[in-house]
C-alpha positions in Angstrom: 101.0 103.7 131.9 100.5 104.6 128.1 101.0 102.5 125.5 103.2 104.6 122.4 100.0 104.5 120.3 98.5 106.7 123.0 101.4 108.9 123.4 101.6 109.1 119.6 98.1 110.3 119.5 98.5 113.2 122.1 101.3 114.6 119.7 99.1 114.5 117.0 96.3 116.3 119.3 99.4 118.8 120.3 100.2 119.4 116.7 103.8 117.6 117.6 105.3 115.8 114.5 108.6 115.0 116.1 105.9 113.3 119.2 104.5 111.2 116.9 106.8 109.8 115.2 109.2 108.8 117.8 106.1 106.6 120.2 104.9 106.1 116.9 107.9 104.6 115.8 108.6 102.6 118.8 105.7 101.0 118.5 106.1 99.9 114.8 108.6 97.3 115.5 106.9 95.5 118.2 103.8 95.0 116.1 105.8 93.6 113.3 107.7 91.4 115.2 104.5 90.1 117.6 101.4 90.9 115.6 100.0 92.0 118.3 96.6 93.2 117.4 96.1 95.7 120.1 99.0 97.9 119.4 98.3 97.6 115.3 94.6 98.9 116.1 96.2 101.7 118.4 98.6 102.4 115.0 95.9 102.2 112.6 94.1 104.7 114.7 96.9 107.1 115.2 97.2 106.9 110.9 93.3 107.9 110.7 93.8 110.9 113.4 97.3 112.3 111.8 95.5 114.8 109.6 97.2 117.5 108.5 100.4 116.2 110.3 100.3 113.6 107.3 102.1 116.4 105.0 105.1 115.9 107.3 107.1 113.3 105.5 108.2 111.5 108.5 104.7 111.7 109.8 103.5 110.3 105.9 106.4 107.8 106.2 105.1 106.2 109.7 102.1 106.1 108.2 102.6 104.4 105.2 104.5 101.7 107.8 101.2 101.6 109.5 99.2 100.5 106.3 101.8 98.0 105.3 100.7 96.4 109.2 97.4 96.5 108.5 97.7 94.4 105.2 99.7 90.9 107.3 
């Protein structure tokens, strides 16, 4: 089974904004609320691979999450 991160990442491969953001999304919270280091690696590679999906704002604002996760 995939993690979000992974799923996450196949919708930014598809070009799928509305893909990333939702297993993107999911995945947020769980890393906040664990610190799990595994699934904020997976994250903060999703952030470096969204490209030009970053100019979607929902796809910026998951992102900008993301780099608050990588700062605790």
């Amino acid at each position: 089974m995939r993690s979000s991160p992974d799923l996450a990442v196949i919708g930014v491969r598809r070009g799928d904004a509305e893909q990333v953001v939702a297993y993107g999304g999911e995945a947020v919270g769980p890393a906040r609320a664990t610190g799990s280091g595994y699934v904020v690696h997976g994250l903060q590679a999703l952030r470096g691979e969204s490209g030009s999906l970053s100019e979607d704002r929902r796809v910026a604002g998951l992102g900008a999450e993301i780099a608050v996760l990588g700062l605790s």
